[in-house]
N, C-alpha and C positions, 0 to 999 in steps of 0.2 A: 554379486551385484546388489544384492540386497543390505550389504552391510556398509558398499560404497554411496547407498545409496541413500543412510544415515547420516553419512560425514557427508555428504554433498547438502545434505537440508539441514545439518550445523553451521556450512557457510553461509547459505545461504539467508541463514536468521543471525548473523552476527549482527548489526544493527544491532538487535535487542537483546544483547549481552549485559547482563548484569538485571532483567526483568524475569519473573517466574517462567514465563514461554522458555526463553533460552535453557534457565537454568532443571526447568524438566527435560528438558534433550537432552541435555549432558547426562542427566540421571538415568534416563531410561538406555544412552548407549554404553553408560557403563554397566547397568545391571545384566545388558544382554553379555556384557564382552566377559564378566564374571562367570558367564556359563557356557563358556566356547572353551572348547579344547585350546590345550597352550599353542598351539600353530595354529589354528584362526586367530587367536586373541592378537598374535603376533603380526599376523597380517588385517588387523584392522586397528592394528598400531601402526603399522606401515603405511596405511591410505593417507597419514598427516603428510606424507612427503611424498606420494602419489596423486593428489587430486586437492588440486588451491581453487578456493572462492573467491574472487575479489569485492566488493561492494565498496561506492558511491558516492560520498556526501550523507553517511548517515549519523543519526542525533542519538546522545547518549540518555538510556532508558534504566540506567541504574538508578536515578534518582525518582524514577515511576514505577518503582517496585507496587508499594501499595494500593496506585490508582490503578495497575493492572489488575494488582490479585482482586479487587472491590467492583471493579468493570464486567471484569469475568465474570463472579458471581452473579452479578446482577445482569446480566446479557441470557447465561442460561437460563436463572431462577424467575428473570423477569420481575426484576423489580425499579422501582422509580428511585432514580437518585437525586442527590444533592449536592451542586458542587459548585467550588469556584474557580473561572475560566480565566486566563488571561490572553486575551486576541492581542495580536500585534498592529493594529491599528487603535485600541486601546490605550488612555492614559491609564488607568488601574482596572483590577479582574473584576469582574461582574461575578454576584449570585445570583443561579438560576437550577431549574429543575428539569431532568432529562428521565425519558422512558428510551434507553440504551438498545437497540434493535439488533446489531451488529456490530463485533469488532472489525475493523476493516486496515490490513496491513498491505499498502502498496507505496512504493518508490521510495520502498528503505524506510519506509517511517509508518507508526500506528496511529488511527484513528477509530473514534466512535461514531459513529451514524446510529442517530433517535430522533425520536419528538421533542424538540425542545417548549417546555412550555412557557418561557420568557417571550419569546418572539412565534409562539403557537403554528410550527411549520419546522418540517423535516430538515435539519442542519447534522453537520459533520463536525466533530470535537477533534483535533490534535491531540491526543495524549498526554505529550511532555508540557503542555500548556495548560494541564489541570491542575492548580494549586492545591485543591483538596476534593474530598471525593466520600461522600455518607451513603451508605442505603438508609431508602424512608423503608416505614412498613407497608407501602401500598404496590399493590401490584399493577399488572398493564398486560394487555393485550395487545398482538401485534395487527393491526390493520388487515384483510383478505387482503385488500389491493393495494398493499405494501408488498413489489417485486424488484429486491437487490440488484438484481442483475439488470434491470430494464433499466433500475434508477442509475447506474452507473453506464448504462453504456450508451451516453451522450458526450460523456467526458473523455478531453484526451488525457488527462492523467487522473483527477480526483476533481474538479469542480464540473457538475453537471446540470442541466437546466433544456432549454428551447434551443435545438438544432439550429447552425449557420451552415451553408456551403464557403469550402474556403479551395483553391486548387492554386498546388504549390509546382512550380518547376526548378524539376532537381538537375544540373548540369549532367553529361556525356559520364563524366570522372565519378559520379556520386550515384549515378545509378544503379549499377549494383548492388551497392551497399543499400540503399532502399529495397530495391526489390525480394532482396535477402530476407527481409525483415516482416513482421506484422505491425503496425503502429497503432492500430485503429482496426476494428469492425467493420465500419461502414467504407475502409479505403478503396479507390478503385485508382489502374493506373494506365494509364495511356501511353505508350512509346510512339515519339519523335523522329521524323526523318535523319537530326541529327545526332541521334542517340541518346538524347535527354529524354526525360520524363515529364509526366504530368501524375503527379499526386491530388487525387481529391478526397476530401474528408467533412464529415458531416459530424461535426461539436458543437461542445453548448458555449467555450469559453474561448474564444480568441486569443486572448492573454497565452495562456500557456501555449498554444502552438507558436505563438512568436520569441518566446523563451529558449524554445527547442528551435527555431530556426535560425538562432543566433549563432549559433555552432556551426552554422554551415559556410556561412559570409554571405560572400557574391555569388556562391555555386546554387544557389536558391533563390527565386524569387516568385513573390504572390503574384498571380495573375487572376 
């Protein structure tokens, strides 16, 4: 179990194939598989055709080899970086200066969460969207009242801020498959005389739940 349980957390970081993350997994399940007897080695050669991962919609992070290895360092050792960002609302990348708090890998893709000191307030970097990427020599302190987990769990995917109540009805057909699932923290759900749902959820960004409701069609609607 334990060694399926290595090739299940190589699929599950494929996204960042070709970025140091990836490429230390591979290294450390080879190193272990060098020192298994030939019949384990054999059967976690086998798990490749036992147990597939599939993932998403994800971005290729070969080309952020270096903005990872430079993140890293500077996220543990706590240091302030320098770098240049290109946002997609952006005509050309901005320079600006980040105290790097947290890497943060969710829905297939890597981000940075720090202080940005251009716009002096807590912002999220995209990764692939780093152009370049220096350590200064100054250091940083992380805030006491800087809590990851709080700051994030406003959001339904990665943009977080001031709670909204939003409550979604899911059709007869579709509720199962909701109820199967977790979407959200704060979801709570209500069953229908006619076997529909009521999904309610308490976010900071409306946009992206309406992103994710797209997929449903007509079997969904905001009330």
């Amino acid at each position: 179990t334990e060694q399926m349980a290595l090739y299940f957390s190589k699929g599950l970081f494929k996204p960042l194939q070709g970025s140091p993350i990836y490429e230390s997994l591979e290294s450390a399940i080879q190193k272990i598989g060098s020192q298994l007897p030939a019949q384990s080695f054999s059967f976690l050669r086998g798990l490749e055709n036992a147990l597939a991962v599939r993932t998403f919609g994800f971005k290729d992070y070969s080309r952020s080899k270096q903005t990872i290895e430079a993140m890293t360092r500077a996220v543990f050792h706590k240091y302030r970086v320098r770098l240049t960002y290109q946002s997609p609302h952006d005509s050309r990348p901005t320079e600006r200066e980040l105290d790097p708090y947290r890497l943060w890998y969710v829905s297939n893709a890597l981000y940075v969460v720090g202080h940005d000191h251009l716009r002096n307030d807590l912002r999220v970097f995209a990764v692939d969207r780093i152009h370049s990427v220096s350590l200064t020599n100054r250091r940083f302190e992380i805030p006491e009242d800087f809590d990851f987990e709080a700051f994030t769990r406003t959001a339904f995917n990665m943009i977080w801020g001031e709670t909204q109540e939003v409550k979604i009805r899911f059709s007869a057909s579709q509720a199962p498959y909701i109820r199967e699932r977790t979407w959200h923290p704060s979801q709570q759900i209500e069953t229908e005389p006619d076997g529909s749902i009521i999904l309610t959820l308490k976010v900071a960004d409306l946009g992206e739940v309406k992103f994710w409701l797209i997929g449903f069609g007509v079997e969904a609607t905001v009330s």
